[in-house]
N, C-alpha and C positions, 0 to 999 in steps of 0.2 A: 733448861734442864728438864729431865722427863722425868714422874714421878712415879709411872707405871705404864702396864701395857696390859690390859684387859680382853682377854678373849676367850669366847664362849660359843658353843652350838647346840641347837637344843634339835629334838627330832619331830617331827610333826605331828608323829604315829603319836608317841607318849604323851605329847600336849593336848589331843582330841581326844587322847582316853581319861586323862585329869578332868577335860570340858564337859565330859561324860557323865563322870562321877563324882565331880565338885558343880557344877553347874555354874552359876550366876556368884557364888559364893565365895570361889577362885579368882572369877573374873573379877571383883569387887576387891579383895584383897590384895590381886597384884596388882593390877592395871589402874591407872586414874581413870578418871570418868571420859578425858580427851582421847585416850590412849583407846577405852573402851569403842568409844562415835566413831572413829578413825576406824579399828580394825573388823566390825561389825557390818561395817558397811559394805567393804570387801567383799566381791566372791571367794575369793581364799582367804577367809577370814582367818585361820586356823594358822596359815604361813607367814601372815604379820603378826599373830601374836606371840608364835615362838620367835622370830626376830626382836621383837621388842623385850620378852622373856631374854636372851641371850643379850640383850643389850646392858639390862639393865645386872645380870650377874657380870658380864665383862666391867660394867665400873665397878662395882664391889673388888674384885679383884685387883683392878687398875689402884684402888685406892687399900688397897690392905685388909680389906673388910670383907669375911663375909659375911654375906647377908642374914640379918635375922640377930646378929649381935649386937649392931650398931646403928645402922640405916634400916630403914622400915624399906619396902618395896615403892612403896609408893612416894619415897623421897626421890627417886633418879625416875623420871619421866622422858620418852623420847617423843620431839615434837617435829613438827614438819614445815618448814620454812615453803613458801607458795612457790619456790623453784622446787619443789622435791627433797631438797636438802636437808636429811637427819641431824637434829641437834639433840643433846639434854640439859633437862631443866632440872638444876638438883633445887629438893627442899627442905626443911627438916634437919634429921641431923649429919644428910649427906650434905647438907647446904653447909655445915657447920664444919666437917670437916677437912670439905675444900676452902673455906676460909684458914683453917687449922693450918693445913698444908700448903698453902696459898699454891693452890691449883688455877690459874687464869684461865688456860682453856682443856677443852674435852675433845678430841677428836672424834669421830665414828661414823662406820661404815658400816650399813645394814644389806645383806641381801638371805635370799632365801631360795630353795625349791621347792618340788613337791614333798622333799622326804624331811628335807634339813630347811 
């Protein structure tokens, strides 16, 4: 059974202008500190973290939830399996209620451009 379908696109332009005028503040807020190491390193640092930004509102949605009600940002993490392979790692009280809902697995599929 499927319990939802989460999908989300964020734009590059508007996340480098948040980067701009949140700074370190933003990044700290949404991102985990993994999430941070990983998209930082990047030279298009700025197109992995709207993907991971669009990831992490497609679960909220996939699960009912938007965000900022229930789930903190920093409960759905996307991590990276050494094949390239995007997963997430819920914790908190997205951890809580995919247990609730017994969600076994999370599908997801990251990509990005220069704009999106």
């Amino acid at each position: 059974m499927i319990l939802g379908c989460g999908v989300d696109l964020v734009e590059v332009a508007r996340l480098r202008r948040t980067l701009r005028r949140q700074g370190p503040a933003f990044l700290a807020r949404i991102f985990t500190p993994g999430e941070r190491r990983y998209c930082v390193a990047k030279r298009l640092s700025a197109e992995h973290l709207a993907a991971r930004f669009a990831a992490k509102e497609a679960v909220a949605k996939a699960f009912g939830d938007r965000q900022g009600l229930t789930m903190r940002w920093q409960d759905v993490a996307v991590m990276r399996a050494s094949s390239g392979q995007p997963s997430i790692q819920l914790t908190g009280e997205a951890r809580r209620l995919q247990r609730r809902r017994r969600v076994r697995r999370i599908h997801l599929s990251l990509t990005h451009t220069a704009r999106y």
